[in-house]
C-alpha positions in Angstrom: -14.0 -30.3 33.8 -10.9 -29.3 33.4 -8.4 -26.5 34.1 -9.2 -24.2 30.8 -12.8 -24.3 30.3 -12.9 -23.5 34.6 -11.0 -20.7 33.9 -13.1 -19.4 30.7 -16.3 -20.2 32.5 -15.1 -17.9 35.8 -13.7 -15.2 33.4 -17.2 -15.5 31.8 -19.1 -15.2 35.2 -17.0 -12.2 36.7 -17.2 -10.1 33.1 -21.2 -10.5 33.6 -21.8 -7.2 35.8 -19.7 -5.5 33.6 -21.6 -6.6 30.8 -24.5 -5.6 32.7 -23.6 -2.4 33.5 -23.0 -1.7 30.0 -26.4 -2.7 28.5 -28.0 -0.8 31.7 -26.2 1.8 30.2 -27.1 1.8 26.7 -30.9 1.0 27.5 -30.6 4.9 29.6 -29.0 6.9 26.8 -31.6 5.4 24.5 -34.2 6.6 26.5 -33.2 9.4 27.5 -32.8 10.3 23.4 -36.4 9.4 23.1 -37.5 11.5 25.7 -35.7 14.6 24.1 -37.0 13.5 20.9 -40.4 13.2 22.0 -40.1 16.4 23.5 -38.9 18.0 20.6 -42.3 17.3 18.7 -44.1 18.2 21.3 -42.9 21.7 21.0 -43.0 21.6 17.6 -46.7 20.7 17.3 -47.4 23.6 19.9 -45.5 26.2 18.0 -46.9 25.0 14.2 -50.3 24.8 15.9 -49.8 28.3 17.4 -49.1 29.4 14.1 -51.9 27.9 11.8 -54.3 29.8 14.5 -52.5 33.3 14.9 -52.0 34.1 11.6 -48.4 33.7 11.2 -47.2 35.3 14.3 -45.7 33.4 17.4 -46.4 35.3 20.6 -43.3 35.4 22.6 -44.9 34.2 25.7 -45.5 31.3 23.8 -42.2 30.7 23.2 -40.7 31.9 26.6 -43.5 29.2 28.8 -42.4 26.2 26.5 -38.7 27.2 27.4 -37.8 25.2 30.2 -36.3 27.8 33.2 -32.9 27.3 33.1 -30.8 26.8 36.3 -29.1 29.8 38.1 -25.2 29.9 38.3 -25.6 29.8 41.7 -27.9 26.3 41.4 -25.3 24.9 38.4 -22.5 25.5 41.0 -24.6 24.1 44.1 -25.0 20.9 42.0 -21.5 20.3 41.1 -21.2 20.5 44.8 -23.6 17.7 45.7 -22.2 15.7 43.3 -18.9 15.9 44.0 -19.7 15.6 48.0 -21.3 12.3 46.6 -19.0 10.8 44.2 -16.4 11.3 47.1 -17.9 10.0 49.8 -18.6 6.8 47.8 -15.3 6.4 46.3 -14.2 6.7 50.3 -17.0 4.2 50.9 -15.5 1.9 48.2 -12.0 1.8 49.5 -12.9 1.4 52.8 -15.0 -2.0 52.0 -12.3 -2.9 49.6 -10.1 -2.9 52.4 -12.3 -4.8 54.8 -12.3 -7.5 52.2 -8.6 -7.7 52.3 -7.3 -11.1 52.8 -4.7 -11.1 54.9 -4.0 -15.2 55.0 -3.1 -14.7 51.4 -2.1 -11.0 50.9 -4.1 -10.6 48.3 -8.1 -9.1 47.9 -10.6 -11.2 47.5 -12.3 -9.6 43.8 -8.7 -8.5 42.2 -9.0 -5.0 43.7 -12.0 -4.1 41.6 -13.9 -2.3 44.1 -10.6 -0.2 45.1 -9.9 1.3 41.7 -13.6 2.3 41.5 -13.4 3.8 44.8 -10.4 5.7 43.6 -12.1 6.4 40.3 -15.3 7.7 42.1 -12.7 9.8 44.4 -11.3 11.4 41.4 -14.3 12.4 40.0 -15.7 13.5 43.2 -12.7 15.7 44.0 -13.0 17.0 40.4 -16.1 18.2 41.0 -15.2 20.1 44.4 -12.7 21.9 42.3 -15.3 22.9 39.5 -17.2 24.4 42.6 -14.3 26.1 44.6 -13.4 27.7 41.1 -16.6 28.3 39.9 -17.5 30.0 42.7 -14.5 32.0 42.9 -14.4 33.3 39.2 -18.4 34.0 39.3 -19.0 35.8 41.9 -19.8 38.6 40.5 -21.9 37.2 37.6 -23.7 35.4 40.7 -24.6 38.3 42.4 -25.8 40.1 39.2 -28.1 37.4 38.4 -29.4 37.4 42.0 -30.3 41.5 41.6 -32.0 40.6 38.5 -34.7 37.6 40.2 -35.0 40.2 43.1 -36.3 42.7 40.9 
C-alpha cells in the first residue's frame, strides 16, 4: 500500500465519528419534527372533534388542558443553570483528558488536539449559559416574584 492511499484511508477512518455524529444528529431533528407534527394533529383532531359535538363552541378548558404548562421564569432560569454547570464541567473534563493524553516524547497530542478544542468549546458554552443565568436572574427579579404571588394565590 502505499504512502497516499494510507493517508486517504486514515483521513477516511478519523472523519467517521464525525460523520457519525452528524447522521446521529439528523436522525434527532427528524424525529423530534415528527413528534411535533404528530402532536399537532393530535390537538387538532381533539379541538375539530370538540367542535362537531358542542355545537360550534370550544370550551376554554378545553383549550387551556391541551396547552402544555409552560415553565416558570424561575424554572427557564434554573435550567440554563444546570446546563451551563454541565456543559462546563465537561468542557473542564475534556481538557483535562486531553492533557493526560499529551505526548510528551514527541510534543505533540496523540488525536491532533480534538478533544481540547471541544473541551474549550463545551467551556464556552457552559460559561455562556452561567451568564444567561447571573443576568437573567438579575434583570427578573421582579417579574420572578410576581409570577410566584400569582401560583400562591
Amino acid at each position: 500500500m502505499d504512502i497516499l492511499t494510507s493517508d486517504v484511508l486514515t483521513q477516511l477512518i478519523w472523519s467517521l465519528p464525525s460523520l457519525g455524529l452528524v447522521a446521529v444528529a439528523i436522525v434527532v431533528i427528524v424525529a423530534y419534527s415528527r413528534y411535533k407534527k404528530n402532536e399537532l394533529e393530535k390537538r387538532s383532531q381533539i379541538i375539530l372533534t370538540a367542535l362537531e359535538k358542542g355545537a360550534g363552541n370550544v370550551p376554554e378548558e378545553l383549550l387551556h388542558s391541551l396547552n402544555k404548562p409552560q415553565k416558570s421564569l424561575k424554572e427557564r432560569l434554573l435550567g440554563k443553570l444546570l446546563w451551563g454547570i454541565i456543559c462546563g464541567l465537561s468542557g473542564i473534563g475534556l481538557v483535562i483528558a486531553e492533557f493526560f493524553m499529551y505526548d510528551w516524547d514527541r510534543k505533540s497530542f496523540e488525536d491532533g488536539g480534538v478533544l481540547f478544542v471541544l473541551g474549550l468549546v463545551l467551556l464556552a458554552v457552559g460559561i455562556a449559559f452561567l451568564i444567561y443565568y447571573n443576568v437573567g436572574k438579575r434583570e427578573l427579579i421582579s417579574e420572578i416574584e410576581s409570577e410566584e404571588q400569582q401560583l400562591n394565590m
